[in-house]
N, C-alpha and C positions, 0 to 999 in steps of 0.2 A: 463429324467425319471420323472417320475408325482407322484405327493403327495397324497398318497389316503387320505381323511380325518376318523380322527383318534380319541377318545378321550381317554388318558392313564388314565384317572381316574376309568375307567370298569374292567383294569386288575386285574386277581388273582393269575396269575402266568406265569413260563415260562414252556410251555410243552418237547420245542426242544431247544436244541443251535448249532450251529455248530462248528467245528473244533477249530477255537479260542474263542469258550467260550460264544459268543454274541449269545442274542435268536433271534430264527430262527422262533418260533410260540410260540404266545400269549393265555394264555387261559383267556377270558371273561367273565364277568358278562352277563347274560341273561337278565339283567333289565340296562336300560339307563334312567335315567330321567322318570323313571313311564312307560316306553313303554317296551315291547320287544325288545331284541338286538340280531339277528338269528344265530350271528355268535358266536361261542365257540372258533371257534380255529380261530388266528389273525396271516398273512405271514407278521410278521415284517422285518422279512431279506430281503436290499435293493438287495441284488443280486440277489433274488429267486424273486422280486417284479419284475423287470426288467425280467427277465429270463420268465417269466409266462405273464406280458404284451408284451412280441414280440412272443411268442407263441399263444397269441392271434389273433394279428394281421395277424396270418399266420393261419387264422381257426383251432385253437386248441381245442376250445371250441366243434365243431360241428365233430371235429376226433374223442375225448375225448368220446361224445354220440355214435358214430359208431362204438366205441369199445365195450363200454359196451353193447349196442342192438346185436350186432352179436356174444359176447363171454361170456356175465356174465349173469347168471341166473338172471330173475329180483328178485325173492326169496331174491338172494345176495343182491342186490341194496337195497330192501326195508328192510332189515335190517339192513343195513348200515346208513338209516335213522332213523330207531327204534331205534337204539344204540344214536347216536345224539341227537334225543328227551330224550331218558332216562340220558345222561349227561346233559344235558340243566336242567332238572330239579333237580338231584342232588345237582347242583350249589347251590339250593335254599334251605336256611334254614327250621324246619318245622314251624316253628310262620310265615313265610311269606306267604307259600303254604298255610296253613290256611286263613291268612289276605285274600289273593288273592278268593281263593273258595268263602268266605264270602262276599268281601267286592266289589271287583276286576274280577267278574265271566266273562268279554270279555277279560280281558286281563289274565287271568287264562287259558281260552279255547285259546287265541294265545298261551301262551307257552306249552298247551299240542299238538297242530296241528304242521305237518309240517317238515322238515326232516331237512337236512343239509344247513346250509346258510336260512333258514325259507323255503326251497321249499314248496308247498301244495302240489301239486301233487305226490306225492310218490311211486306212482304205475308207473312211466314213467322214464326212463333214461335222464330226462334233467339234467343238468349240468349248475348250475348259473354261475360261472368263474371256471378261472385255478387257480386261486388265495387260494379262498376258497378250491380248491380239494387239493393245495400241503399243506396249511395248515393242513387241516385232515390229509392224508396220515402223515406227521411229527410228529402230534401231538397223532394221535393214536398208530401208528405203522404198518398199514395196510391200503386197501383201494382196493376194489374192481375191481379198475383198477391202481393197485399196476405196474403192468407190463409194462402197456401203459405210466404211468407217468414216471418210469426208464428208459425207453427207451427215453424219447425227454427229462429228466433230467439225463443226465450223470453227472453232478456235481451239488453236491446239498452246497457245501462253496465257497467261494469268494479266488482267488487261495492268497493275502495276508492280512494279520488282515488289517482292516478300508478302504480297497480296495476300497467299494463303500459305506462307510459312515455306517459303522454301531455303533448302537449305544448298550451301554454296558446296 
C-alpha cells in the first residue's frame, strides 16, 4: 500500500470514524502554507485507502464518470460541487476572508472557484479519485453516486481494530 503525502498540521477535525472508533475522514483546512488546499474531506482510513487505490487500478475512476453521466442529473453533480465550495469557505474565519479579498484577491478567487477536490470544471461529471469521492460521501453523508460507491464498497471498516494500521 502507498503513502499519500499528508500534512496533519491542516486538520480540523474528524468528520467520520469507523466501527472501532478510528477516523475514517479528515476534515481540512482550505489554506496550507498560503496556498489553497482543495480537499475538505481527507480518506484517512488505511483500509478504505487500499480499498479505493485497487478500485482504481481496475478503472473505477472512469465507472464512477459512467455512472454519474448516464444516471445523475448534472443539476445534481453541480451542486454537489456548490456545497463543497460553500464548506471550503466556511472553514474560513471572517478577518481572513476579508484579509484574502483585500490583500490576497488570486488566492481569494481560487478558493471561490472550483468544486470538490479543487475540480474547475463543474459543469462535467469528471471525477479526480476514488479517494476523494469516499471521503465526501463519509464525511457528508451523501453523495450523488451514493449508490455506485455502496455497491463496489460493501464494507466500509477493516474487519478487526488496527487491521491495516490505523491510526487513533
Amino acid at each position: 500500500m502507498s503513502r499519500r503525502k499528508f500534512d496533519d498540521r491542516i486538520v480540523l477535525g474528524v468528520a467520520s470514524r469507523c466501527k472501532w472508533g478510528y477516523p475514517q475522514t479528515l476534515i481540512c483546512n482550505p489554506i496550507k502554507r498560503q496556498e489553497p488546499f482543495p480537499t475538505i474531506f481527507w480518506l484517512s482510513c488505511p483500509f478504505l485507502v487500499q480499498k479505493c487505490g485497487e478500485l482504481e487500478s481496475q478503472q473505477g475512476v472512469k465507472d464512477m464518470e459512467s455512472f454519474l453521466s448516464s444516471g445523475v442529473p448534472l443539476q445534481k453533480w453541480v451542486q454537489y460541487h456548490l456545497a463543497h465550495r460553500m464548506i471550503k469557505l466556511s472553514l474560513l474565519s471572517l478577518g481572513t476572508k476579508i484579509f484574502f479579498r483585500k490583500r490576497r484577491r488570486c488566492l481569494w478567487a481560487a478558493l471561490q472557484s472550483g468544486g470538490i477536490g479543487g475540480i474547475q470544471n463543474i459543469n462535467s461529471f469528471n471525477v479526480k479519485c476514488l479517494h476523494l469521492q469516499m471521503a465526501s460521501w463519509l464525511g457528508l453523508g451523501y453523495h450523488p453516486a451514493g449508490t455506485w460507491l455502496a455497491r463496489h464498497f460493501h464494507e466500509i471498516d477493516c474487519s478487526t481494530p488496527m487491521q491495516q494500521g490505523c491510526l487513533m
